[in-house]
C-alpha positions as CSV (number, residue, x, y, z in Angstrom):
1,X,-73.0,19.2,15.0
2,X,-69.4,18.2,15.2
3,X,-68.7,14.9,17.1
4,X,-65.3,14.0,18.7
5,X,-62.5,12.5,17.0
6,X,-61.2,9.2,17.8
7,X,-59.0,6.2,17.2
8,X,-58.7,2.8,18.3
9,X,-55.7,0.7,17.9
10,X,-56.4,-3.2,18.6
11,X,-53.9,-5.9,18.9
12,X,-54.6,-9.6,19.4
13,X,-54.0,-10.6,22.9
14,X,-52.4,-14.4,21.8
15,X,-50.1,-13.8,19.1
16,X,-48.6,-17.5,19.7
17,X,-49.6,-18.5,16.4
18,X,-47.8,-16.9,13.9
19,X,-50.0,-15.9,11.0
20,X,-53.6,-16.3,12.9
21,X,-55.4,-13.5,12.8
22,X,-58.5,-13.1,15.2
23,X,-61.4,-11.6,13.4
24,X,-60.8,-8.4,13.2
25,X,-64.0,-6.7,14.1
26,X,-63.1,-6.4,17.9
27,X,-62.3,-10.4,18.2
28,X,-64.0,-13.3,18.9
29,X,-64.8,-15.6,22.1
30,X,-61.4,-17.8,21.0
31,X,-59.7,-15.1,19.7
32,X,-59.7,-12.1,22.4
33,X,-58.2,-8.8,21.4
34,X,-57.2,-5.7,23.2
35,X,-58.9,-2.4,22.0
36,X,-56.6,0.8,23.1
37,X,-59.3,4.1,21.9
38,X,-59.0,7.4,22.5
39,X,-61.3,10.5,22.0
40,X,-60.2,14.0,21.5
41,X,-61.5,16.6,24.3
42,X,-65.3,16.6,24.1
43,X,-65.9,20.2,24.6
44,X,-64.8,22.8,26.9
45,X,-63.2,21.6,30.0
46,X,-63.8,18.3,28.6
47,X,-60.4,16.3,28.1
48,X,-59.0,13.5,26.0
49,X,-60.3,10.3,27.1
50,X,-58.7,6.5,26.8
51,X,-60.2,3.5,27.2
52,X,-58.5,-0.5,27.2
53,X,-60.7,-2.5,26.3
54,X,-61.0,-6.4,26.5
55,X,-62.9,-7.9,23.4
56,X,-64.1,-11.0,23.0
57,X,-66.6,-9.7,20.1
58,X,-69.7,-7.4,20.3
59,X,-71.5,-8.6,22.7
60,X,-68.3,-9.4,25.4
61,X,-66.5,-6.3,25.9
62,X,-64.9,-5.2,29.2
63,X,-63.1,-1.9,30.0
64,X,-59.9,-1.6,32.2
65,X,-58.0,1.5,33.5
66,X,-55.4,1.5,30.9
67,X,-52.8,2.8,33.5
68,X,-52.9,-1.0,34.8
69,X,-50.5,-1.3,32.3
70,X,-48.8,1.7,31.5
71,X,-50.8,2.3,28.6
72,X,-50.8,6.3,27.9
73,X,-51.9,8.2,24.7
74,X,-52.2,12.4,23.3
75,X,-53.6,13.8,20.8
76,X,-52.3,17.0,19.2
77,X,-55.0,18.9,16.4
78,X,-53.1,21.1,14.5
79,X,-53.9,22.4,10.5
80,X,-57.2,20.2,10.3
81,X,-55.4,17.1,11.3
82,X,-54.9,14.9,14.2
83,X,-51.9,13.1,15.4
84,X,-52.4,10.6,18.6
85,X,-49.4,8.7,20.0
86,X,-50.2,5.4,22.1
87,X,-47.5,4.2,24.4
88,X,-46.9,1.2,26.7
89,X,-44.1,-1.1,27.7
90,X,-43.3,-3.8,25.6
91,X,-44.5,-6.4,27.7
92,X,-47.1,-6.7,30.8
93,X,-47.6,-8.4,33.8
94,X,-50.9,-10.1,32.5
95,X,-49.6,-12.4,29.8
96,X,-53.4,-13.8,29.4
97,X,-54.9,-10.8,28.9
98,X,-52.5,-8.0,27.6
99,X,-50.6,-8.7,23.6
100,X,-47.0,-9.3,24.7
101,X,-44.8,-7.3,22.2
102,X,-41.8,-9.4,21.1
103,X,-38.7,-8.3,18.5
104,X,-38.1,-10.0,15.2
105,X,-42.2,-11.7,15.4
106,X,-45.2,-10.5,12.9
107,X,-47.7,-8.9,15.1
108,X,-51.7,-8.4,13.0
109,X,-52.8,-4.9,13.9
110,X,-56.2,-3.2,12.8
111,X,-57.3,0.6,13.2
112,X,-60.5,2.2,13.4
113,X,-60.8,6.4,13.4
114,X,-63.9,8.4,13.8
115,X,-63.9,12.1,12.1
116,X,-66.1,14.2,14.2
117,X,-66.5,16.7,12.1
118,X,-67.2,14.4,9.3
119,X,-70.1,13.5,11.6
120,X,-68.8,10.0,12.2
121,X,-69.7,8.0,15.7
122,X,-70.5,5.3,17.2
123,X,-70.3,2.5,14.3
124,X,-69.8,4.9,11.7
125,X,-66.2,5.2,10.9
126,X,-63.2,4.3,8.9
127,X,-61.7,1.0,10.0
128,X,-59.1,-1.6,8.7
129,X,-58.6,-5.0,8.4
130,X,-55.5,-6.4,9.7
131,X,-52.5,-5.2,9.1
132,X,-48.4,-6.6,10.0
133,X,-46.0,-5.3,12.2
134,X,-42.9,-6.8,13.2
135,X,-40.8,-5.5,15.4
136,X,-36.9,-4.9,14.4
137,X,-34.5,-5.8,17.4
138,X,-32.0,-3.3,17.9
139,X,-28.9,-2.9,15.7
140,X,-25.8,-4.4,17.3
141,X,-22.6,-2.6,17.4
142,X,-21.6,-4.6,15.1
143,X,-23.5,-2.8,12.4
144,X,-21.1,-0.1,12.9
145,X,-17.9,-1.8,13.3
146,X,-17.7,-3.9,10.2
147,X,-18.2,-0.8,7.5
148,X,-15.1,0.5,9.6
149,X,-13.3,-2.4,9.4
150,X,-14.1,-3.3,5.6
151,X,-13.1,0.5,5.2
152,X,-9.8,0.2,6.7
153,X,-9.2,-2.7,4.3
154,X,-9.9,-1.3,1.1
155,X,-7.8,1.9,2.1
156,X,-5.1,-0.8,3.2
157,X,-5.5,-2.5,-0.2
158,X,-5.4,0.5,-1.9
159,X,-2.0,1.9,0.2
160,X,-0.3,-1.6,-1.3
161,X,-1.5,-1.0,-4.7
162,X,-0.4,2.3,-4.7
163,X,3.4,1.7,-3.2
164,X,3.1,-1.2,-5.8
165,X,2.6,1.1,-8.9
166,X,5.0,3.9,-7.6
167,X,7.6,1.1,-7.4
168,X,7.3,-0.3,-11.0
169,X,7.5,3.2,-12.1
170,X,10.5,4.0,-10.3
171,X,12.4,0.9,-11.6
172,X,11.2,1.7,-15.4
173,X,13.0,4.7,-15.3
């Protein structure tokens, strides 16, 4: 039998602490994460299916519509592999219980992923413990402008040192 494929994503919903990590098998009750999982299309007619879930740990778990927040994922299965892409907004209306994405901070990340045809399910699956990801603000056009200017400089330089040398030439002769 070949089961679905699947991957969860989950994020810890405080990240005020820089460095502390909930656990990372779906949270704890002081530690809540959010759990964003999709499932490839179950059969025929049967689509891809994603799920937010609030975890406080095994036994406290609740699901959300994930559109609440904008949260929208697919899954493409092409040459034995599958690619998912999760999106949402950076940040949320719900600051107590949604991860607040913020540039330039060390976010802990963990992944889970299920291989249906591997005959994984349920608690059998691949899974990680936390991972980093920091988000890089973007460049300023300053990045750009500097080279430019340090460019012209050099070239400058070089123009002087050149009108120099062709000058001490000239008067040798």
């Amino acid at each position: 039998d070949l089961f679905v494929d699947g991957v969860a994503v989950q994020w810890p919903v405080n990240t005020a602490v820089e460095g502390e990590k909930p656990y990372f098998g779906m949270g704890d009750a002081a530690n809540p994460v959010n759990i964003w999982h999709y499932q490839s299309e179950a059969g025929a007619g049967a689509g891809e299916t994603l799920k937010l879930i609030d975890s406080k740990g095994f036994k406290d778990m609740k699901t959300r519509d994930p559109a609440s927040i904008g949260l929208r994922a697919s899954g493409v299965y092409d040459n034995g592999t599958r690619q998912v892409v999760m999106r949402r907004p950076l940040k949320t209306s719900d600051m107590e219980k949604d991860i607040q994405f913020v540039e330039g901070k060390f976010i802990p990340v963990a992944f889970d992923a299920w291989d249906g045809s591997n005959q994984e399910k349920g608690s059998r699956h691949e899974m990680t413990t936390w991972h980093w990801l920091i988000m890089q603000p973007p460049a300023r056009s300053t990045v750009y402008i500097w080279p430019v200017v340090i460019g012209l400089i050099i070239a400058g330089a070089e123009f002087v040192w050149l009108k120099s040398a062709r000058r001490k030439r000239d008067e040798g002769r």
